[in-house]
C-alpha positions as CSV (number, residue, x, y, z in Angstrom):
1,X,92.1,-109.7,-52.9
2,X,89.4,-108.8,-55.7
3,X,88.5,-109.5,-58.9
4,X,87.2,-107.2,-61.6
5,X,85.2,-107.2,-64.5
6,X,84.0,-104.1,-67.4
7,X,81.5,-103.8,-69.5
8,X,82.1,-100.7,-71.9
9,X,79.9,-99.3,-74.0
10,X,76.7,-100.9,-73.3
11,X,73.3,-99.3,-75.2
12,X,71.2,-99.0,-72.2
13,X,71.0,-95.9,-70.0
14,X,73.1,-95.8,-66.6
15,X,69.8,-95.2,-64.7
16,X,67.9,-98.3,-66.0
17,X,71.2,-100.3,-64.8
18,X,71.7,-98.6,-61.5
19,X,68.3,-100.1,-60.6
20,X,69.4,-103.6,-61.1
21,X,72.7,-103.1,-59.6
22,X,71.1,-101.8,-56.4
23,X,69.0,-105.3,-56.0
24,X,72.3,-107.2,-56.3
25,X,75.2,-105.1,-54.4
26,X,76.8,-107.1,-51.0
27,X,75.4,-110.5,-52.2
28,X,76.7,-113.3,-52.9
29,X,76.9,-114.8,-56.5
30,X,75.4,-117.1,-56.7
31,X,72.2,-114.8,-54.8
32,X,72.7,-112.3,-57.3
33,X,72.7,-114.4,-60.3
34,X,69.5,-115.8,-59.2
35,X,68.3,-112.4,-58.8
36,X,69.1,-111.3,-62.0
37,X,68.1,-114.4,-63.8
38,X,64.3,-113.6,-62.4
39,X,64.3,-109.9,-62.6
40,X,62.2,-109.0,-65.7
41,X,64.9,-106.0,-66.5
42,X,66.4,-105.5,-69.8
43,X,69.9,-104.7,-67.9
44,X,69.6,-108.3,-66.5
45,X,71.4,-109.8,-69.2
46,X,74.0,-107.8,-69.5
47,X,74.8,-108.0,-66.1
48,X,74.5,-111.4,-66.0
49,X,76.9,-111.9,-68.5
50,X,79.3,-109.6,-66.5
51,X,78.8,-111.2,-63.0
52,X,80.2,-114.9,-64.8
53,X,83.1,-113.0,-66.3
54,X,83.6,-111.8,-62.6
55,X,83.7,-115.1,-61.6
56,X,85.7,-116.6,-64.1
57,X,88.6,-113.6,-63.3
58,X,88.5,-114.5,-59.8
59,X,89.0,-118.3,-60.4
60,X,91.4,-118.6,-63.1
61,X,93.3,-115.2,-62.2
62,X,93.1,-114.8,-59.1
63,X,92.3,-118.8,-57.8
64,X,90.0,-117.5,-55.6
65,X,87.1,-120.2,-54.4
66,X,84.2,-119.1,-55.9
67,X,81.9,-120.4,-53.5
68,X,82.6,-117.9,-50.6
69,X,82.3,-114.7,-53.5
70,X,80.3,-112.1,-53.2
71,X,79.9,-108.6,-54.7
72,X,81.2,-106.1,-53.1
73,X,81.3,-103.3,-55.4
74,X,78.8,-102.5,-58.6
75,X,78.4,-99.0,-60.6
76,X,77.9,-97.6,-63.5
77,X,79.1,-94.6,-65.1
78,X,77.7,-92.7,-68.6
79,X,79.0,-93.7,-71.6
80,X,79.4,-91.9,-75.2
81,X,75.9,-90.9,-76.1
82,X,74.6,-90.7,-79.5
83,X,72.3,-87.4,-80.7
84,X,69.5,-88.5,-83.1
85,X,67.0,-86.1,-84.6
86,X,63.3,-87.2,-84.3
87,X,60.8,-84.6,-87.2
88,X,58.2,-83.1,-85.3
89,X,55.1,-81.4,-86.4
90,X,55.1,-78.1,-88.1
91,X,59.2,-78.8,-89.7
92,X,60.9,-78.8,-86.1
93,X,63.2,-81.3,-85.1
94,X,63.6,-83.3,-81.9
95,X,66.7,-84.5,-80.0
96,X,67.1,-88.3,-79.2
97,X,69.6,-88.6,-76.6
98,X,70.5,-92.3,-77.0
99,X,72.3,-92.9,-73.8
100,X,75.2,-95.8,-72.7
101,X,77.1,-97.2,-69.9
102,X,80.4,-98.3,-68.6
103,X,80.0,-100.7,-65.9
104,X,82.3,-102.4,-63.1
105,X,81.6,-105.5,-60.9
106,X,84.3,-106.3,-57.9
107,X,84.1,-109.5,-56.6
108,X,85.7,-109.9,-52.9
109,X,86.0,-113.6,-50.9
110,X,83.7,-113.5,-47.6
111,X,86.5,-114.4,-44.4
């Protein structure tokens, strides 16, 4: 049994979160929300945010016991991103790719 949670359409590139979700894939929750409590990311809160919606899915859906919860899996994936144009010197313009993400958290008991 597992327990899922999204976060669509977040304004932070997918490589700035993969980092963070590296540090807390196969741990357990309450590991990885002390991880990303005292990581100095900006993805941190986010993620945070998304590991206690895991948690409450698992509970109230689920009525899994949180305690023995861990996460199991954790990517994310691009999202819509949004072309800006920056001036540049001599009347040429610049693109500004503003990136996003879409990102997944599985929650799995430990046996």
């Amino acid at each position: 049994m597992e327990a899922k949670a999204y976060l669509r359409n977040v304004r932070i590139s997918p490589r700035k979160v993969s980092v963070v979700l590296n540090l807390i894939r196969n741990k357990d929750t309450e590991t990885a929300m002390a991880i990303l409590k005292y990581t100095p990311k900006a993805a941190c809160e986010p993620l945070q945010k998304l590991l206690k919606s895991a948690i409450a899915n698992a509970d109230h859906n689920f009525g899994m016991d949180t305690s023995n919860l861990y996460v199991a899996e954790c990517f994310v994936c691009p999202g819509p991103t949004m072309k800006r144009i920056r001036p540049r010197a001599q009347g040429r313009a610049f693109k500004v790719l503003k990136r996003s993400s879409h990102i997944t958290l599985v929650l799995k008991e430990q046996e």
